[in-house]
C-alpha positions as CSV (number, residue, x, y, z in Angstrom):
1,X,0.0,0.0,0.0
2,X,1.4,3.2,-0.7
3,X,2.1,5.8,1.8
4,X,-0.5,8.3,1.9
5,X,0.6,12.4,1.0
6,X,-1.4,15.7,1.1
7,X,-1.6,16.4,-2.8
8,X,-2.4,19.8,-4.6
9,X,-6.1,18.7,-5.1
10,X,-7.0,17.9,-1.3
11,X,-5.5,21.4,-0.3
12,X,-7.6,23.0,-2.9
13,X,-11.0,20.9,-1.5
14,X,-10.5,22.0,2.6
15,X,-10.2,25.5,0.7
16,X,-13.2,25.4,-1.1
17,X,-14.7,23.6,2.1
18,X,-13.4,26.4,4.5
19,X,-15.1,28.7,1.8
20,X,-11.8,30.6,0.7
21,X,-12.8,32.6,-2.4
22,X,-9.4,33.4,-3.9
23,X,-8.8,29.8,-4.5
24,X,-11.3,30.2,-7.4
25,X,-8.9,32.3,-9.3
26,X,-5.8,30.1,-9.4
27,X,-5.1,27.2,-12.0
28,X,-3.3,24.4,-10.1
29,X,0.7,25.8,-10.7
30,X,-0.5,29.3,-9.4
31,X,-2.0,27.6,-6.8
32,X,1.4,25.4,-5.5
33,X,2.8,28.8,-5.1
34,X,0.2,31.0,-3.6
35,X,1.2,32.5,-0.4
36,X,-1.7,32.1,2.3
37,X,-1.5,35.3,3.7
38,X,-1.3,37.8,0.4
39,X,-2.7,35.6,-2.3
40,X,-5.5,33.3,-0.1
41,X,-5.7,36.4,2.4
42,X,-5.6,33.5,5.1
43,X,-3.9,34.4,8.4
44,X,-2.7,32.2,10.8
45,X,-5.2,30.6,12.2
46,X,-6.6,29.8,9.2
47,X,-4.1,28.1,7.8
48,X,-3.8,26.0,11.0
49,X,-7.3,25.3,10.4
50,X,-6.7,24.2,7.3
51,X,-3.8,21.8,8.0
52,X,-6.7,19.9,11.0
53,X,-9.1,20.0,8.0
54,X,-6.3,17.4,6.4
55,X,-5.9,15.5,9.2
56,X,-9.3,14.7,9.5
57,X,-10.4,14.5,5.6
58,X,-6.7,12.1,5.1
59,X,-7.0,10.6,8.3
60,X,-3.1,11.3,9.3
61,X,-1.3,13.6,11.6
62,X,0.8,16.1,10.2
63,X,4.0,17.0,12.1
64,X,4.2,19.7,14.6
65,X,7.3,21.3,12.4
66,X,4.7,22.0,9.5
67,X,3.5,25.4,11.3
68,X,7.2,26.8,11.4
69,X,8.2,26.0,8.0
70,X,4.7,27.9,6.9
71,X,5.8,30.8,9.2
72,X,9.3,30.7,7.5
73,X,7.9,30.9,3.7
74,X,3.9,30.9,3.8
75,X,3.2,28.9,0.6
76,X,1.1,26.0,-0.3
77,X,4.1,24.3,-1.7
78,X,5.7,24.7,1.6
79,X,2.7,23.2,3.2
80,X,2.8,20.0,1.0
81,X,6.4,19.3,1.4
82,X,6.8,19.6,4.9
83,X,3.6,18.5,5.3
84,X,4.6,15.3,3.1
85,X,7.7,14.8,4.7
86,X,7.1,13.6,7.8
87,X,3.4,12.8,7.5
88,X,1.7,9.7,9.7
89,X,-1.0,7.3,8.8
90,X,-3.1,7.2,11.1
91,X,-4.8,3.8,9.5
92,X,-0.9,2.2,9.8
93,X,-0.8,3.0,13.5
């Protein structure tokens, strides 16, 4: 079985779930690279908000160094590779 990651898709569902209107306007590149606080207009809590929205839709647990790479560079490409990095499945555990 292969491991389980966050993809581009599922970031752009929670969005559309956690009714972010900007995500509407970027094609799937633009979206990899948007930054959540100028291009999704997201702040912090948002964004953490979005990352629990994952964990619960993916059914894993994302790890706790996820928040400080997004406050280092605040893109959804940062998201999925830290996020991807170190991610556990919950179902394997």
């Amino acid at each position: 079985m292969p491991m389980k990651q966050i993809t581009l898709n599922d970031v752009r569902t929670a969005l559309y779930a956690m009714n972010i209107p900007a995500v509407r306007n970027f094609p799937e590149e633009t979206l990899k690279n948007a930054d959540f606080w100028v291009d999704l207009g997201m702040d912090e809590q948002k964004v953490i908000a979005l990352m629990s929205n994952l964990e619960i839709e993916k059914h894993v647990m994302l790890p706790v160094n996820v928040v400080d790479s997004i406050r280092m560079k605040n893109s959804v490409s940062t998201l999925l590779c830290s996020a991807n990095n170190r991610l556990i499945d919950l179902d394997e555990h």
